[in-house]
C-alpha positions in Angstrom: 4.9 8.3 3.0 2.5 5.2 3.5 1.3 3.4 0.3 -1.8 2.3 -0.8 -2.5 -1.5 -0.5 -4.3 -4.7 -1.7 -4.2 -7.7 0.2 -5.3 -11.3 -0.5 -5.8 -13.9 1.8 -4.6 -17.5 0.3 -6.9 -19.0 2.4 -10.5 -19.8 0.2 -13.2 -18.6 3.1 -15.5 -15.7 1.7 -19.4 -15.3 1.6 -20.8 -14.1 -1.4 -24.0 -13.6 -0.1 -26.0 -16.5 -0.6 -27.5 -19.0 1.1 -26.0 -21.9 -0.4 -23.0 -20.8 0.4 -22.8 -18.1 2.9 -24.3 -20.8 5.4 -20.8 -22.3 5.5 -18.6 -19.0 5.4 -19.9 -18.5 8.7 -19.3 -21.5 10.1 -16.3 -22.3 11.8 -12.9 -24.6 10.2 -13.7 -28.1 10.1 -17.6 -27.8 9.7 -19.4 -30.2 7.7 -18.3 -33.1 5.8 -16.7 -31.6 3.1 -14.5 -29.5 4.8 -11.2 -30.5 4.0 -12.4 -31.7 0.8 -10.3 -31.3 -2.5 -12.0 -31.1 -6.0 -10.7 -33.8 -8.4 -9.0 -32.4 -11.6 -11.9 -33.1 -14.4 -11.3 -33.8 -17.9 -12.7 -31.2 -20.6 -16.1 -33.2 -20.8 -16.6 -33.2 -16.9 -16.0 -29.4 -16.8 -18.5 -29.0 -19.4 -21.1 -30.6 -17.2 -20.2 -28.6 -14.5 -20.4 -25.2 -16.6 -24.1 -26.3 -18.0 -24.9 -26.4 -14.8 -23.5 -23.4 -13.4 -25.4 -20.4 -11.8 -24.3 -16.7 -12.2 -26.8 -15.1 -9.8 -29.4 -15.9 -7.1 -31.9 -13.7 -5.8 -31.2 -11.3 -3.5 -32.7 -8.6 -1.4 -30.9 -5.4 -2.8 -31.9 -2.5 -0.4 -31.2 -5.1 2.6 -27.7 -4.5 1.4 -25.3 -2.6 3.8 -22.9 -1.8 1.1 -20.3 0.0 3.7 -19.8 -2.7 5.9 -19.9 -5.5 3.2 -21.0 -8.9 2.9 -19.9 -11.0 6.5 -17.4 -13.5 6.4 -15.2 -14.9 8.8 -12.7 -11.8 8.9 -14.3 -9.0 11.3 -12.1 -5.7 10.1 -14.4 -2.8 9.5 -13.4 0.3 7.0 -10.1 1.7 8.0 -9.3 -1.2 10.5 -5.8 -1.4 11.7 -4.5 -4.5 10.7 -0.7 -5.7 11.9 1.3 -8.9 10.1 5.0 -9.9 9.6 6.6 -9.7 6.5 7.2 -13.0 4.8 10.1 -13.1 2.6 9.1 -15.0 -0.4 9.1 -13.9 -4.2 6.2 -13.0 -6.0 5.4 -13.4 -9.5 3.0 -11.6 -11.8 3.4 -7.7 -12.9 1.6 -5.9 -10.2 3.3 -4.7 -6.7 2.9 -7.2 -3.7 4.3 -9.6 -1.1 3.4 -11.7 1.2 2.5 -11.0 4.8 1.6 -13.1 7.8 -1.3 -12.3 9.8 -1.0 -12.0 14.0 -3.2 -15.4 13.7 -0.9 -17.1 11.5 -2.8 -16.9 8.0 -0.4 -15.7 5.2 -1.8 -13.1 3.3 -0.6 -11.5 -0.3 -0.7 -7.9 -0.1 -0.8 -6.6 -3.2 0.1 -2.1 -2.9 -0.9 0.9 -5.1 2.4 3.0 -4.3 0.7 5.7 -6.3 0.7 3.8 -9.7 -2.0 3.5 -12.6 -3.3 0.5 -11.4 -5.7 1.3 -8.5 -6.8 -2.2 -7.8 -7.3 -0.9 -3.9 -10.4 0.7 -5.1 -11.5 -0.9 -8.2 -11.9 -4.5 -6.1 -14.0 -3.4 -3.6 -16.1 -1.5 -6.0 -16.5 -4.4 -7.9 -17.4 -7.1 -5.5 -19.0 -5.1 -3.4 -21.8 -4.3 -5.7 -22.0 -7.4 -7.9 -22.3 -9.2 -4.5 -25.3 -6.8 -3.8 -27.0 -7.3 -6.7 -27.1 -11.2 -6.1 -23.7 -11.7 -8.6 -20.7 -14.2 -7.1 -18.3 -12.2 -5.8 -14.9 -12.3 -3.2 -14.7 -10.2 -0.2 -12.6 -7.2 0.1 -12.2 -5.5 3.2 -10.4 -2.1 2.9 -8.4 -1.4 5.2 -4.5 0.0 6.8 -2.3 -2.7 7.0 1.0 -2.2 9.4 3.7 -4.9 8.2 6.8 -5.3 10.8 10.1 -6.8 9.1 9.2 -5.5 5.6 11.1 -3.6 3.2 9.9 0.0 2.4 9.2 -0.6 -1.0 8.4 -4.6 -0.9 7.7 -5.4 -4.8 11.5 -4.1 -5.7 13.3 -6.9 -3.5 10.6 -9.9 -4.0 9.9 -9.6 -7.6 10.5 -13.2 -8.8 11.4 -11.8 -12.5 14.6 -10.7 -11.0 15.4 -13.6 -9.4 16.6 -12.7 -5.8 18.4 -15.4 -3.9 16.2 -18.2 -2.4 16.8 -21.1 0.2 15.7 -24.7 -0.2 11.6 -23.3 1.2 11.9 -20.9 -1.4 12.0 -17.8 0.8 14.3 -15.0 0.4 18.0 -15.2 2.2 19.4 -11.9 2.5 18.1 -8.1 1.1 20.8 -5.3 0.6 20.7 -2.0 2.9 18.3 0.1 0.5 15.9 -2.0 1.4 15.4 -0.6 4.9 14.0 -3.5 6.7 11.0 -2.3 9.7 8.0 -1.3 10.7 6.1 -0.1 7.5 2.2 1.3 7.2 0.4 0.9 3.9 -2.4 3.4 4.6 -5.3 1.6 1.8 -5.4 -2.1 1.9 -8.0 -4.3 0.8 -7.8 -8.1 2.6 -9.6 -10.2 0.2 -11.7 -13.3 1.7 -12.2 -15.5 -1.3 -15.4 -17.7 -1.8 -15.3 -20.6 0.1 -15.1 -22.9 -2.8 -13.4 -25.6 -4.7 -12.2 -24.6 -8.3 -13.2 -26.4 -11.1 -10.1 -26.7 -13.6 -8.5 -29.1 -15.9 -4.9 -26.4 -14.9 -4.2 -24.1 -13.0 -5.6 -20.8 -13.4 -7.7 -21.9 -16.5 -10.8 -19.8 -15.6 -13.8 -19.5 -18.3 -14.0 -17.4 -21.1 -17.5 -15.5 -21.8 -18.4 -17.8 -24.8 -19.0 -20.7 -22.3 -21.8 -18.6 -20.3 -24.1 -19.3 -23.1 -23.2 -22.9 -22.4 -25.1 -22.9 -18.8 -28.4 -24.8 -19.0 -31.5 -23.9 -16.9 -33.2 -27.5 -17.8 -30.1 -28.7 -15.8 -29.9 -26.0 -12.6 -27.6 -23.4 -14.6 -28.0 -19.9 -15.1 -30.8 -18.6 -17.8 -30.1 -16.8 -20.7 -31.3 -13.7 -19.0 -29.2 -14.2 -16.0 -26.2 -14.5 -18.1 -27.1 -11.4 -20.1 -27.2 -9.4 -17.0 -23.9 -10.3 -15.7 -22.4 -9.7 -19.1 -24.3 -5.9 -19.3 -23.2 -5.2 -15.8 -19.7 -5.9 -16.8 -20.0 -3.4 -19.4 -22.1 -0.9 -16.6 -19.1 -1.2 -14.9 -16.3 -1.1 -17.5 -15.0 -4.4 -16.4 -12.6 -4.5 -19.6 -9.6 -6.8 -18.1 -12.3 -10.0 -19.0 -9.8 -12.4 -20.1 -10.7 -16.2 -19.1 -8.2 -16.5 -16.6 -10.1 -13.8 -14.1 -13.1 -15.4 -14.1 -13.5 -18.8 -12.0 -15.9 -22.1 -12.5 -16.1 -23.3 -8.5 -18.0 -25.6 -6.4 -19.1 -23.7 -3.4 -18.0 -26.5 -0.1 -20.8 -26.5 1.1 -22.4 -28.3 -2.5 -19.3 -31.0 -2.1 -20.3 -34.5 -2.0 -18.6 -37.5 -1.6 -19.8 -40.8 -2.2 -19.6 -44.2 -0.9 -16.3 -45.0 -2.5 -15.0 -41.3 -1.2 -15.9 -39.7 -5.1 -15.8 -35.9 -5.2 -18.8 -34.1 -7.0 -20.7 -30.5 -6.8 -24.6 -30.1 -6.9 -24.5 -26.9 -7.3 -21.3 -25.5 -9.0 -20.9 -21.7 -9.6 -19.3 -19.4 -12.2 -17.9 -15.5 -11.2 -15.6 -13.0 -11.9 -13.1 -13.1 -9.4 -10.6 -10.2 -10.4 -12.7 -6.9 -10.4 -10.0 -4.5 -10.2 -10.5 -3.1 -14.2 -13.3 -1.2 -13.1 -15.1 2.3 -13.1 -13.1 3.8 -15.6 -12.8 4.5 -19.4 -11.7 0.3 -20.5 -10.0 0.1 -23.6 -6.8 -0.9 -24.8 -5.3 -0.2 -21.8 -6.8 -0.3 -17.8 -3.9 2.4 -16.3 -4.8 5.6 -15.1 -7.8 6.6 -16.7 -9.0 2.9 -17.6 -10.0 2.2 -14.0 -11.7 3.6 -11.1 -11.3 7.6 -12.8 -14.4 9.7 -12.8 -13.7 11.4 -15.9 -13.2 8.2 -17.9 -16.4 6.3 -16.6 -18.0 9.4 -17.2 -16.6 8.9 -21.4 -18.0 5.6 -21.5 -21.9 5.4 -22.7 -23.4 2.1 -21.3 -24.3 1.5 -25.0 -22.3 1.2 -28.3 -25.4 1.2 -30.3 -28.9 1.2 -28.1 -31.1 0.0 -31.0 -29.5 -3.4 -31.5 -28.6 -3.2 -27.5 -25.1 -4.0 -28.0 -23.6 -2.8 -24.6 -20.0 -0.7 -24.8 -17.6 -2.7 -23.7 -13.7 -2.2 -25.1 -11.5 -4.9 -23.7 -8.3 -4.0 -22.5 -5.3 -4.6 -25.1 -7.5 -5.3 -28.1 -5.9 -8.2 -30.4 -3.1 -8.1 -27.9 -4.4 -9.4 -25.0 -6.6 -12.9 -24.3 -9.9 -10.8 -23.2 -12.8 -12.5 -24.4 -15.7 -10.1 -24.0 -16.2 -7.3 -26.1 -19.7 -5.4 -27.3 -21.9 -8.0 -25.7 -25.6 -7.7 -27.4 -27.8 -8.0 -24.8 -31.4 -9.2 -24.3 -34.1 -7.9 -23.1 -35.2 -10.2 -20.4 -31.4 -9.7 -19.5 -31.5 -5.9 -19.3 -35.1 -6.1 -17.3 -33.7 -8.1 -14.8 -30.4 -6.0 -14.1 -32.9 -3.0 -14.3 -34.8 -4.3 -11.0 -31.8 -5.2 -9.5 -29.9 -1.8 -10.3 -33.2 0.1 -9.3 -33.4 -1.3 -5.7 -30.3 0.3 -4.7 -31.0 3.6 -2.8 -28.8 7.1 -3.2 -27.0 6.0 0.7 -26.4 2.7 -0.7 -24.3 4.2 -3.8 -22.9 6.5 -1.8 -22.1 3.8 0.9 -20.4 1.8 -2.1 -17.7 4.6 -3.4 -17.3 5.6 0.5 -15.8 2.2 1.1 -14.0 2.1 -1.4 -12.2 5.2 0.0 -12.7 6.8 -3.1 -12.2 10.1 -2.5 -8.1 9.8 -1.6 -7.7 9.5 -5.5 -7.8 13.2 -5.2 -9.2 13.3 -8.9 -9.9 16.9 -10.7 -12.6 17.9 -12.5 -13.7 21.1 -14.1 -15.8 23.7 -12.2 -17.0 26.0 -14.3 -15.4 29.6 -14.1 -13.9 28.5 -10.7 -11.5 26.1 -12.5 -10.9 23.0 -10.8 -11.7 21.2 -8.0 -11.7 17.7 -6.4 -14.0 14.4 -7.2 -16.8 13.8 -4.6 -18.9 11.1 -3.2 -21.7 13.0 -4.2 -20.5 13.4 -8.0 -19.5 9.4 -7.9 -23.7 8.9 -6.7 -24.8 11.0 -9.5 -22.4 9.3 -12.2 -23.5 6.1 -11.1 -27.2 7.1 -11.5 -26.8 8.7 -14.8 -25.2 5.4 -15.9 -28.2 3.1 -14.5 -30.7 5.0 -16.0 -29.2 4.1 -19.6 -30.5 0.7 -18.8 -33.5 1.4 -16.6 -34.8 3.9 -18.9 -33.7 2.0 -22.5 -37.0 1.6 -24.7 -36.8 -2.2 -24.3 -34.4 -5.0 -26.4 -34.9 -7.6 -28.6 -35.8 -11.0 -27.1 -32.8 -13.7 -27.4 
């Protein structure tokens, strides 16, 4: 039975639907001078430059949005495309299921699969880039798709998980895999390719990402976001449920088409940028844990009030492992000018749009239950996700007003 399926490209060359820098994720390799271009490695004062500077959002016409197709990029799969690659036999690390897979134009991809687990990041990521990129948020591409993988084994993540240690040549790559492996032709019915914004990271190490105390560090004297811009990226996280926050899934970046190089060939960024880049902890209850009913499950969304306490406007947002875990935003409080402008945004997207957004997604193969009344049960619909959604906005379109900040 095919499994559901992620995929990431390791190649940086998204659009997140601006102009700055959607102009280059359009153009071809090799385009400008900066292409090619790597980002020095800044000390802690540098970075803090860069974040003060930073935007969260640029405007953006909402109801221009096609949220089926999704934002363009350089990849031209539509929904449900057929995608073939060759397995590529190298160990993965991190928790959830993947490997690696190589594209019929030679780009390696990681392919990260559902296999029917709690996890779900097949439809939480494109859910969660799809409409922060529509509302004029930073976001990675996802394009959902079937993914056909030739040499691979029929459950990858059992023979390539790097925790148990499976044997490796001098490239690092995988020498042999026992007979229950059953090596050939596989399909992974929901994939998701991921086209990540064409950008430069900005980091003193790898993976250090921001946490959410820094977004109050962004300056608008200097080009950064506003307060208010900030605000509504942290409420639309909690709109959302986005409760896997933890510094390391967000990412400070210098889109390349804001590189410059000087004289002496110095590396800087006019125009650095700050997103979440791991939305897969989405439309769900949150909380301690994201499994099962912590991400993309009707009936937890539907738990989850946008507000913990709508006088004070502190949003509802429990972050995934509590103490436990390195998540660093919890109960934002929330301005008004923050809330208006997420209001207008929010507003501007039609019923079709909504609908457009879970249908991409591919939503509906959850199969998820809900009560019917005196006929018992019956399944989760596109229409029910629409009307969920629009209960949820009107939380924040319709709240009385918040305090300035």
């Amino acid at each position: 039975m095919p499994w559901n399926v992620c995929v990431r490209s390791f190649v940086r060359a998204g659009a997140p639907g601006i102009a700055l820098v959607g102009a280059l994720a359009l153009a071809p390799p090799g385009f400008g001078e900066s292409a090619g271009v790597a980002f020095p490695v800044p000390n802690a004062e540098r970075r803090l430059e860069y974040i003060r500077r930073a935007r969260v959002w640029e405007p953006t016409d909402v109801s221009a949005k096609d949220l089926y197709a999704g934002p363009p990029g350089r990849l031209s799969f539509a929904v449900d495309a057929e995608v073939g690659c060759g397995f590529v036999p190298k160990p993965m690390s991190g928790w959830t299921s993947k490997f690696s897979c190589r594209l019929d134009d030679g780009k390696i991809v990681k392919v990260k699969y559902d296999d029917g687990g709690k996890y779900k990041e097949v439809f939480g990521e494109v859910l969660g880039t799809r409409l922060f990129w529509a509302l004029g948020f930073y976001a990675d591409r996802m394009l959902p798709v079937r993914v056909t993988c030739r040499g691979c084994p029929e459950h990858p993540w059992e023979f390539v998980d790097a925790r148990k240690k499976p044997p490796v040549d001098h490239e690092g790559r995988i020498t042999s895999f026992p007979a229950e492996a059953q090596l050939g032709t596989h399909t992974f019915e929901l994939a998701a390719i991921e086209e990540s914004i064409d950008a430069e990271t900005i980091e003193e190490k790898v993976k250090q990402g921001w946490s959410w105390k820094l977004v109050e560090q962004t300056d608008a004297t200097q080009g950064g976001a506003t307060r208010a811009e900030g605000d509504a990226l942290m409420l639309l996280c909690a709109f959302v449920q986005n409760a896997d926050n933890k510094a390391r899934q967000n990412t400070l970046a210098c889109p390349r088409a804001a590189l410059e190089v000087d004289a002496e060939g110095g590396v800087t960024c006019r125009a650095p940028i700050m997103y979440v880049d791991d939305l897969g902890s989405v439309f769900g209850k949150g909380g301690f844990t994201t499994g099962n009913e912590g991400r993309v499950d009707f009936k937890g969304w539907k738990a989850r009030d946008v507000w913990r306490d709508k006088e004070s406007c502190k949003a509802r947002l429990a972050s995934v492992g509590g103490i436990f875990r390195t998540s660093t935003l919890n109960d934002p409080v929330i301005g008004e000018a923050g809330r208006v402008l997420l209001s207008e945004q929010l507003e501007k997207l039609s019923d079709a749009q909504i609908a457009d957004l879970f249908r991409a997604a591919r939503v509906e193969r959850l199969h998820q239950m809900i009560d019917d009344g005196a006929h018992g049960e019956r399944e989760v619909t596109i229409d029910d996700w629409v009307e969920l959604f629009k209960q949820k906005r009107s939380e924040i379109t319709e709240h009385p007003g918040c305090k300035p900040r």
